[in-house]
N, C-alpha and C positions, 0 to 999 in steps of 0.2 A: 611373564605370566600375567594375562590380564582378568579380574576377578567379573563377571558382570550377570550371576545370581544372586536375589538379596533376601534370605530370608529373613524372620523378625529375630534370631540370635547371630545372624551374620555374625558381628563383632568378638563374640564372644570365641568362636571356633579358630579366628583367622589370627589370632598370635602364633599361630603354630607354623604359620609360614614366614618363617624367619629370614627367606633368602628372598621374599617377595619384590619383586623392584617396580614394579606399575601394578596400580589399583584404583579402579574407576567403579562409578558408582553413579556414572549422569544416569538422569532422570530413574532411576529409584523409587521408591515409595516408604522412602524410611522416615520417619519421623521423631520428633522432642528433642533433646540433647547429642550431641555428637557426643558418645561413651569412650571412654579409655579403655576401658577393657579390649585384651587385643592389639588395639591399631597402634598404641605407643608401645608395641613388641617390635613390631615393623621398622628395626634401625636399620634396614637397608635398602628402604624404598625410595626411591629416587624421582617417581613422578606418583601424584597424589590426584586423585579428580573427582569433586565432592559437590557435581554439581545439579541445577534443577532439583533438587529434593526438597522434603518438608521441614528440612534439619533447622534446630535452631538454637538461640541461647549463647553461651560463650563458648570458645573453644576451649580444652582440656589442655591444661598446664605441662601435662605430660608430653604433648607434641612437642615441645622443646627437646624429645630427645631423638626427632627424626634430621638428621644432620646430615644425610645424607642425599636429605630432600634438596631436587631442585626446581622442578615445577609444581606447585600448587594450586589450584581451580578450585574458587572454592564460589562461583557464580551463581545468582539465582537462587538461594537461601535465606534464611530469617535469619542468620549471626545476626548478635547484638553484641559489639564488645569495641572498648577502646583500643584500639590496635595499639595504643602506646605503651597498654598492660598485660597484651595480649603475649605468647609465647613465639607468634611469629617475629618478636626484635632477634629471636635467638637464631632465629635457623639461617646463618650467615652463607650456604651455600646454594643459597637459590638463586636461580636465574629469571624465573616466570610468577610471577605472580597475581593474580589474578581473583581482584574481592567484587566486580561488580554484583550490583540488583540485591544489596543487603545493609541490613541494620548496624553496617559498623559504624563509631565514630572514627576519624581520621582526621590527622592535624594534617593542617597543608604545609607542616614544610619538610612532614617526611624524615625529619631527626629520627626515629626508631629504628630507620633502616641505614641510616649513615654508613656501619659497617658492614654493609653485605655487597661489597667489592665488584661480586660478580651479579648481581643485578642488572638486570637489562631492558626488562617489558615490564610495566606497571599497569593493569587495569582495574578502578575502583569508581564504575561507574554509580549512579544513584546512588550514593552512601549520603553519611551524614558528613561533612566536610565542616572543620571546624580553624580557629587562627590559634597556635600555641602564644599562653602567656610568656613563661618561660623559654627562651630558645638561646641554647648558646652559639656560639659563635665558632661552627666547625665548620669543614667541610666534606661534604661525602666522598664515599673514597668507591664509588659507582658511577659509571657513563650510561647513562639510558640511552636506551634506544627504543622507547615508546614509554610512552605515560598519556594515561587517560583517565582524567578527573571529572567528575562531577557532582552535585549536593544541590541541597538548599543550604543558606548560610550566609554572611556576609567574612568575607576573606580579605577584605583589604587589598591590596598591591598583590601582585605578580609573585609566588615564591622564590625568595632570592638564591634558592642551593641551584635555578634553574640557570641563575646568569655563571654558571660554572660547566651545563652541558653543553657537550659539543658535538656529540655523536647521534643527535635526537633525528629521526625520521617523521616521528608520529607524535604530534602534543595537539593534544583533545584539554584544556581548561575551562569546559561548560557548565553555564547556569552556577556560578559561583559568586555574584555580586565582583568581581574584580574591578578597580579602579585604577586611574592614569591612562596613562596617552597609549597608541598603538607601539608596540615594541618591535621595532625594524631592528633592534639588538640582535632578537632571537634569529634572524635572516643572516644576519653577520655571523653570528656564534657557531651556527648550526650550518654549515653548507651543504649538506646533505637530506637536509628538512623537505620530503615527500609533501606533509597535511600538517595545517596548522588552522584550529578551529578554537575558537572564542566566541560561541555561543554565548547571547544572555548573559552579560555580564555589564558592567558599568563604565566599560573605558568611553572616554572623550575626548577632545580634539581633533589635530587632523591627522588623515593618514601621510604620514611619512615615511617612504619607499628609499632603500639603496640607490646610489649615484649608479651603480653597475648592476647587471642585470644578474635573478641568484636561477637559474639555471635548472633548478632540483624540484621549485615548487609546486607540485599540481594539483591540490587542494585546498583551496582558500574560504572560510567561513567565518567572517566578524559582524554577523547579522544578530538584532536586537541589543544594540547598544546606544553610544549618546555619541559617535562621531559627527565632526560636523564637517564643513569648509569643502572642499571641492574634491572628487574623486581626482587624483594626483594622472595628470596630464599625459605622464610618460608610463602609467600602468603598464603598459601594451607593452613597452619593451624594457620595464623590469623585473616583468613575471610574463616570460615570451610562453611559458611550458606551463601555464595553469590550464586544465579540464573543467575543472568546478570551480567558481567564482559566485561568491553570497553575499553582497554588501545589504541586506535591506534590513528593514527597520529601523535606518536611523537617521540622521538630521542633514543627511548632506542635501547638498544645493546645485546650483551652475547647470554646465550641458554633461551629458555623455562625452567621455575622453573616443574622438578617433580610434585613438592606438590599440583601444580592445580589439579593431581588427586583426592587429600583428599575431593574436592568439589565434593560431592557426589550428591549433590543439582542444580549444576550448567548446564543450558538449554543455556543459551547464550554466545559465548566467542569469542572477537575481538579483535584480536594482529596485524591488516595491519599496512602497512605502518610506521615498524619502522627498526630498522638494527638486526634482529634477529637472529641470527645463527644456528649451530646444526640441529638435527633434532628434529622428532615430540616424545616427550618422552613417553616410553611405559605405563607407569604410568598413564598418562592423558587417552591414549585410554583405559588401562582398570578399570579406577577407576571412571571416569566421565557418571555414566552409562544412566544419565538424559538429558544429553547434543543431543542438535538436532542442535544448528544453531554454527558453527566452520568456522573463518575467521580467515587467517594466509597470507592472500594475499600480497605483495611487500616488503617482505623480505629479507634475505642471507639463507634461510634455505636449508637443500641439503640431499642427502640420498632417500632411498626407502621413500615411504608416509607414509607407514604405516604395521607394521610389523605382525607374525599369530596371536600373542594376540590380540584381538581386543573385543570389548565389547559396541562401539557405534553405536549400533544397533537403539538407536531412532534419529538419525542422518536425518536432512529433507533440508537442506545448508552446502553443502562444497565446501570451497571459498580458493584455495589453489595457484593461479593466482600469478604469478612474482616471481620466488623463484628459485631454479637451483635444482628440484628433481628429481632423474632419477629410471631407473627401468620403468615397467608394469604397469598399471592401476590394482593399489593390487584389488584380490580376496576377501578379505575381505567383500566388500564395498554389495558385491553379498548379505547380508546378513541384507543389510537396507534395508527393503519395502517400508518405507515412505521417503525414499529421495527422491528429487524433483530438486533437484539443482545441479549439480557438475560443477566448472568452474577450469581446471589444465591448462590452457592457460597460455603460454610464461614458460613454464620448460624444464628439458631436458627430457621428456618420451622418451619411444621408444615401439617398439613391435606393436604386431597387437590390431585394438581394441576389446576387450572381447567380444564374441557373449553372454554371459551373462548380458549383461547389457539389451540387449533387452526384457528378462524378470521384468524387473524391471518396472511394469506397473505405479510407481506414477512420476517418469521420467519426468521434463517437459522443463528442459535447460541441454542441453551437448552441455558445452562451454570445447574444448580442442585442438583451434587455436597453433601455433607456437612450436611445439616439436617436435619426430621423430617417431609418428607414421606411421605404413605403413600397405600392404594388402588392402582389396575389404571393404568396408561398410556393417557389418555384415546383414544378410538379416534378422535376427532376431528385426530388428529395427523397421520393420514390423509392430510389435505389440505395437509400444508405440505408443499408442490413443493418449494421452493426452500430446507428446510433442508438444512444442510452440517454443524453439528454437536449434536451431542443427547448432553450428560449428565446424569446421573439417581443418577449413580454414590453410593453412602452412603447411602442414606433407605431408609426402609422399603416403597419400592415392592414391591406383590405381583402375584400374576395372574398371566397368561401373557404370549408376547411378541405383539405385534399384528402380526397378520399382511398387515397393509396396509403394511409395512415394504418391501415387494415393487417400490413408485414409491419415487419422489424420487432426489434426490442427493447421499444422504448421504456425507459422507467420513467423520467419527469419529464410532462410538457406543460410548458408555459408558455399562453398567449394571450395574457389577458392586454388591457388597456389599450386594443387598436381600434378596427374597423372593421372586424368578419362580420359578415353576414350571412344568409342560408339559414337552416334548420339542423338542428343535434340528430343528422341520423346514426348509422348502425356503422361508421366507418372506427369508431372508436373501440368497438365493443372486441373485437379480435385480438385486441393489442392485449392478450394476456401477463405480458410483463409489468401492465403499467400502475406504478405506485401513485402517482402525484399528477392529476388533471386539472388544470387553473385556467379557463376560458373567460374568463371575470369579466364585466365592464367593457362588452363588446355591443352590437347588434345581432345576438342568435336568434333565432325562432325556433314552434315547436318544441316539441314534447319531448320530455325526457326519454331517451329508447328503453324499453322493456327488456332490453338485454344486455341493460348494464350489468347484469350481476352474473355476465361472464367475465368481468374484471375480477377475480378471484385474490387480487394483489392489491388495489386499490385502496389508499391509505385518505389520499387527502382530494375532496370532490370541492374546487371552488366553481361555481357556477355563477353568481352575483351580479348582479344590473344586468340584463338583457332582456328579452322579451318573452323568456321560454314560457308557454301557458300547459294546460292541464293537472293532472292530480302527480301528486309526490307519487312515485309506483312502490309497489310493495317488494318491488324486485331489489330494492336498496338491503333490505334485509337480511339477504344474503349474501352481503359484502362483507368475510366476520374480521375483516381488517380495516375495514373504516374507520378509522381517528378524527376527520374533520372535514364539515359535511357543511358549506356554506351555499345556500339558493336563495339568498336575501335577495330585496329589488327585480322581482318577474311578477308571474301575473299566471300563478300559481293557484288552485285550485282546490278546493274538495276537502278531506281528512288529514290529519297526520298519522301514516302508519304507524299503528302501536307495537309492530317487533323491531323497529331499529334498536342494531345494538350496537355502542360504540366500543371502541377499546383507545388503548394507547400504543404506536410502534413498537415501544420499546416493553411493552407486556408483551412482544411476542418473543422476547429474546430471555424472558423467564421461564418460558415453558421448554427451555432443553432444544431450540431448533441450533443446530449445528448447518442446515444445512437448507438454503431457500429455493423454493422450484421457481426460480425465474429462469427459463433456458440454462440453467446448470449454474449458474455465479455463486461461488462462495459466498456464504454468511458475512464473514470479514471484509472480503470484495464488497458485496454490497452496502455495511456499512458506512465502508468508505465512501463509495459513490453517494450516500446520501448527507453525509459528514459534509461533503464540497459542494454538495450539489445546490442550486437555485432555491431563495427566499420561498413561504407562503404567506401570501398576506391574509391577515385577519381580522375581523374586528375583535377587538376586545377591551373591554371596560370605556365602552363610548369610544373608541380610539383605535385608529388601524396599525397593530402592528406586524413586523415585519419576522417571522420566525423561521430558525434554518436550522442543520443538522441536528445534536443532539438533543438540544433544546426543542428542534420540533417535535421529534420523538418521543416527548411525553408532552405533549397537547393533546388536548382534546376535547371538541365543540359543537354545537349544532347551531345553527344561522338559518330562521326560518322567515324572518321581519320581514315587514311591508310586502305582502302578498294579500291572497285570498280566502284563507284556509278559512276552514267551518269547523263545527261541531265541540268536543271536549277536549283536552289537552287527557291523551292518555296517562292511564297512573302507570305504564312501563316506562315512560319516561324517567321517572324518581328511581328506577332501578340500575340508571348507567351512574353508577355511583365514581367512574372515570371521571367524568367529562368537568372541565372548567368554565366553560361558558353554555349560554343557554339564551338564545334569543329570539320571542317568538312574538315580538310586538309588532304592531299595525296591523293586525289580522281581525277576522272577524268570530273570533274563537269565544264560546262562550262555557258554561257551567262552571265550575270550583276549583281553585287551585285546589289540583293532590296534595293529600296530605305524605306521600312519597315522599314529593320534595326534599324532605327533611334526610334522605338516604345522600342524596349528591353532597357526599360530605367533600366533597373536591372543588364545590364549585365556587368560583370567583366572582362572576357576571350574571346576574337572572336579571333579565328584561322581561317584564307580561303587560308592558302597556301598551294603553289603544288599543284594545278587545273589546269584547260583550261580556267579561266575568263577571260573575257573584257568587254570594257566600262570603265569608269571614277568611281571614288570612291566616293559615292555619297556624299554632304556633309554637311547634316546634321547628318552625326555621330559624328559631334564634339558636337552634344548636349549628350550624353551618357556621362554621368559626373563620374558612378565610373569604367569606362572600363580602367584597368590599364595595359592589356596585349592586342595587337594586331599585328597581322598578316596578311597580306595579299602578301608577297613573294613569287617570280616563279608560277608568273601569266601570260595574255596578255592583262594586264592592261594601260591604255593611259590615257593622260590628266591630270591634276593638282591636286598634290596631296591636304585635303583637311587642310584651316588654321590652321597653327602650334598654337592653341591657346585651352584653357582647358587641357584636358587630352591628346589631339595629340602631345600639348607642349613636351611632355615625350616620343613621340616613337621616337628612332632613324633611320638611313639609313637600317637595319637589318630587316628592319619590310617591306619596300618596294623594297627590290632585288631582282631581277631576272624580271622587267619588266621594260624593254629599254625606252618604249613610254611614262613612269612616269616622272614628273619631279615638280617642284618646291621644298621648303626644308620639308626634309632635304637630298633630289637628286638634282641632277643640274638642274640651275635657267631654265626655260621656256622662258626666253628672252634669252639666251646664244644659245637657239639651231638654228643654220643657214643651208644651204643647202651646198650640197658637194659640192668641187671645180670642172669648167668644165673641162673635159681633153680635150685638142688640139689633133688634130688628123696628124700624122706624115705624111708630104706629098707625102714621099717615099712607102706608105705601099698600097697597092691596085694596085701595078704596076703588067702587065701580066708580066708571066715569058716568055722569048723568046723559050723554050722549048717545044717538042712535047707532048701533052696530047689530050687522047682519052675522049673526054667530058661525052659518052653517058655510057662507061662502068665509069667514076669517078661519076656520078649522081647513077646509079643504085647501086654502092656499098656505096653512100653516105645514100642512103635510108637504104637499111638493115642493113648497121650498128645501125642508129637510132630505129628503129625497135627493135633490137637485145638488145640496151643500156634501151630502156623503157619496155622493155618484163623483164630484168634481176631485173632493179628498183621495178618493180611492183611485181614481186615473191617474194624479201625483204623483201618490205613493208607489203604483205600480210604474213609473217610467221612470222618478229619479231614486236610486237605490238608497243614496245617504240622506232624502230625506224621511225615505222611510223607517230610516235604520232610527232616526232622530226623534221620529213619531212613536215609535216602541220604546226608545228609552225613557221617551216623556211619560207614556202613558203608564209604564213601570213606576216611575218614580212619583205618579199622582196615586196609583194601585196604595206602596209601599207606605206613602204618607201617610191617606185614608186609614192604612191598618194602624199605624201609631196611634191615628189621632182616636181610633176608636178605644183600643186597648188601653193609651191612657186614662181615658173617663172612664170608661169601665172597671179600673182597678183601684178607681177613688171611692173612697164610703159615702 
């Protein structure tokens, strides 16, 4: 009988089923304490399944009198309890046990269950894993045949009750801080060992493999450790039956061994991130003929990619990123249908890229950022439906953009740092999937299209250094997923729209969306594709940095510097109380900083210099507590600057230069400034000269020359724009003087 109604007295009713032998209870919605009442009536239940619920706390002492119990599930729970105190040492007749995804603690060597003979499968993943002080010197009188451990904690050595099993298939010891050398014991011991994974843990040294080959293995995972010395030569022929092969994250060195080709069997192989040399050896590509996912990412490796042997045609991930390969994007690869993946990002390629690749309709990342690719973006690219992301970013791609960009569904494209040229038309504007557009630091022309804000997904707009001219459109405003909005370095125009509104990615996964309208992709799906997906570059705090998955996810900024923009800094600004940076220097923006400002309690970075500002700085921006970068220099700023106190404590004199009328610290004090001294007027000066002068012809030539001097001024000012900009600011700041100097005399007795 299996129970699988849960109301809130459950417990209490079901004593009564005394001959109960199965009672499950996954996913539930019980919650607090697991009760006695009841379930320790159940002496003859024999499988027990208490999992995914809200249950929590210690188990009930009375369970020690289900003895009849042989599997227990007790997965995915809040328990908190020492299993060493716990009443599972009692239940000597289980087979199954199973505590992952919970608060227990657990000593690693397993002494509480010594006597439970008939134990077999152990799972206790995520718990708390601890080293017993005490341990005597027994032995268990159980052969596993699966154990699966994991924690935070440091553990010390290998648990030693393990150099006594012999029957193991499955030993998972992850994320446990484990130290010493690789254990080729455990291969000896265990002849029948399926998986053996050592995740995250501290072993070092070198890998030291059996003389004879163990026949059983086909799981291998000792990735993020401290081995070092050479992947062991004869790999290949003494683990001939591994599928999944993980060595990366750790210190090895030398070439790729040959003999991985002998793995004839092998689908998965990850070698990042260690000091690997040589190239890719021919062997591998043509012996490994089962292999689909291939990571050799941050390496020394160097040479072509891959030579005309080739034979890894079920090939669906290649991960070949930080490595020095040069050559062509090999021909070969023309030859995988199911590849899905290719990321050759930060090598030395060069050449055009292959219009072949365009046929390759399972296509869904061309990641091949920073090498020396060059040429137009094949228009065969056309046809990949199902890519999701395209970088291109760093090479010397030239051309226009292709305007077949208009299908597919794409989320990030990145192409900044090349050579495109053309104009930003309307080929972008259909790609309603797309999250992330970065055409940075190209050659573009023209005007932002008016229909951008059919990008309805649109998170991250970089636009920066190119030539785009006209007004910011107001059509931005209707992006209500815009997080980070950079159009620094153009030639920019007009207002700044006052309805932009910014958000953060990851506010949208606050409001309860389960489900994203990009062509159907899971929420999860597409987390993950942005988790892996391609850098944004930013500036921020004077400094371009590089931001990616979840960390970009809560960025968010406006980049509006060295443009043209006019008029007021709208006070809706001060309302995206999100946003971390704020840059809107080199413009020609005048009247008053908002006193809004003071809302963007998020923000890190305000830049407002090189404007036309005035007015006083208002000041309550000393409550902005992480603003660690500000600016407001060569301005026509006046009045006190605001309390050197919080974060203002830290700006220097650098941050308020170039506006005279500023003062208190860290400018000169606001009591120091007094009025100029009077000049005496010389009594000799004003005397007629005794000399002949014809008055009417000195007046009439006194006119046209004035005439003459304000006709020549004014033709200046109207041809060179900065110096007319220069003539206004002077003539402000003689206006401004005049007014002091009058108000000071005037306020004297």
């Amino acid at each position: 009988m299996v129970a699988s109604v849960y109301p809130t007295n459950f417990f209490q009713g079901i004593g009564a089923l005394t001959y109960l032998k199965v009672l499950s209870l996954f996913g539930s919605r019980l919650s607090g304490s697991l009760t006695s009442q009841g379930l320790c009536e159940l002496t003859h239940l024999e499988e027990l399944h208490i999992s995914s619920t809200y249950l929590g706390g210690a188990l009930p002492s009375c369970l020690a009198n289900l003895t009849s119990l042989q599997i227990l599930n007790l997965d995915a729970n809040k328990f908190s309890e020492d299993i060493a105190l716990s009443p599972l040492k009692k239940l000597t007749s289980l087979h199954y046990l199973s505590l992952s995804d919970n608060h227990f603690q657990i000593p690693i060597s397993f002494q509480p269950f010594f006597n439970h003979s008939k134990l077999t499968h152990i799972y206790a993943e995520n718990n708390e894993v601890y080293t017993d002080t005490n341990i005597e010197t027994l032995e268990p009188t159980f052969q596993l045949n699966t154990l699966v451990l994991s924690g935070c904690g440091k553990c010390s050595a290998i648990p030693k009750f393990i150099y006594s099993q012999h029957n193991l298939k499955t030993l998972k010891l992850m994320h446990l801080n484990l130290t010493g050398e690789f254990p080729s014991w455990l291969l000896e011991n265990n002849t029948m060992l399926n998986t053996l994974s050592l995740v995250n843990n501290s072993l070092s040294g070198p890998i030291e493999l059996l003389a004879h080959s163990h026949m059983s293995l086909e799981d291998l995972d000792i990735s993020k450790n401290f081995l070092d010395s050479h992947i062991p030569v004869e790999i290949g022929a003494s683990l001939p039956s591994l599928r999944y092969l993980n060595i990366s994250r750790n210190s090895l060195s030398g070439s790729i061994p040959p003999s991985i080709g002998d793995m004839k069997w092998l689908q998965y192989l990850d070698l990042s991130q260690n000091y690997l040399s040589g190239g890719i050896p021919e062997k591998l590509t043509m012996g490994c003929l089962s292999l689909s996912f291939l990571t050799l990412s941050d390496n020394n490796l160097q040479g072509e990619i891959f030579s005309e042997k080739f034979s890894l045609f079920q090939l669906e991930d290649l991960n070949l990123d930080g490595n020095y390969f040069s050559g062509s994007v090999p021909k070969s690869l023309s030859n995988c249908f199911n590849l899905h993946s290719i990321d050759f990002s930060n090598n030395n390629l060069s050449g055009r890229i292959p219009s072949w690749m365009g046929n390759m309709s399972s296509l869904q990342e061309i990641i091949m950022p920073n090498n020396g690719l060059e040429g137009p973006i094949p228009i065969n690219f056309c046809q990949l439906r199902n890519l999701l992301i395209l970088d291109l970013s760093k090479n010397n791609i030239s051309g226009s953009l292709p305007s077949c960009f208009s299908t597919g569904q794409i989320i990030n494209l990145h192409l900044s740092k090349n050579k495109l040229k053309g104009s930003l038309t309307t080929q972008f504007c259909h790609i309603s999937s797309l999250v992330t557009l970065d055409l940075s630091d190209n050659q573009l022309s023209g005007n932002i299209p008016d229909c951008i804000n059919m990008l309805g997904e649109l998170s991250y707009l970089i636009l920066k250094n190119n030539n785009i001219k006209g007004e910011i459109p107001s059509q931005l405003c209707k992006l209500q997923k815009l997080s980070l909005i950079d159009l620094s370095q153009n030639h920019l125009s007009g207002h700044i729209p006052s309805c932009l509104n910014l958000t953060t990615f990851d506010e949208l996964y606050d409001r309860d969306y389960n489900f994203m309208p990009i062509s159907g992709i899971h929420v999860e799906s597409f987390k993950n594709t942005l988790s892996i997906g391609e850098p944004v570059h930013f500036t921020t705090k004077n400094m371009e940095y590089s931001y990616k998955g979840k960390i970009l996810s809560y960025m968010s900024g406006i980049d509006f510097s060295c443009n043209k923009l006019i008029g007021k800094i709208p006070l809706e600004i001060g309302h995206l109380s999100k946003i971390q940076v704020l840059n809107l220097s080199h413009n020609i923006l005048v009247g008053q900083i908002p006193s809004t400002f003071s809302n963007l309690v998020q923000i890190e970075s305000l830049d407002l210099s090189y404007n036309n500002l005035s007015g006083k700085i208002p000041p309550q921006l000393v409550e902005l507590y992480f603003l660690s970068i500000f600016s407001v220099a060569y301005n026509n700023l006046s009045g006190e600057i605001p309390a050197r106190i919080r974060q203002f404590a830290t700006f220097d004199e650098s941050c308020y230069q170039g506006n005279p009328l500023l003062c208190g610290k860290p400018m000169k004090s606001c009591l120091a400034t007094s009025p100029p001294p009077m000049i005496q007027e010389d009594p000799t000066q004003g005397r007629e000269d005794d000399g002949f002068i014809d008055m009417g012809v000195f007046y009439v030539s006194l006119i046209v020359s004035y005439i003459m001097v304000l006709i020549t001024i004014a033709t200046v000012l109207y041809i060179n724009p900065y110096w007319r900009q220069a003539w206004f600011y002077y003539t402000e700041m003689c206006c401004i003087s005049s007014y002091y100097f009058v108000v000071d005399h005037l306020s004297k007795p």
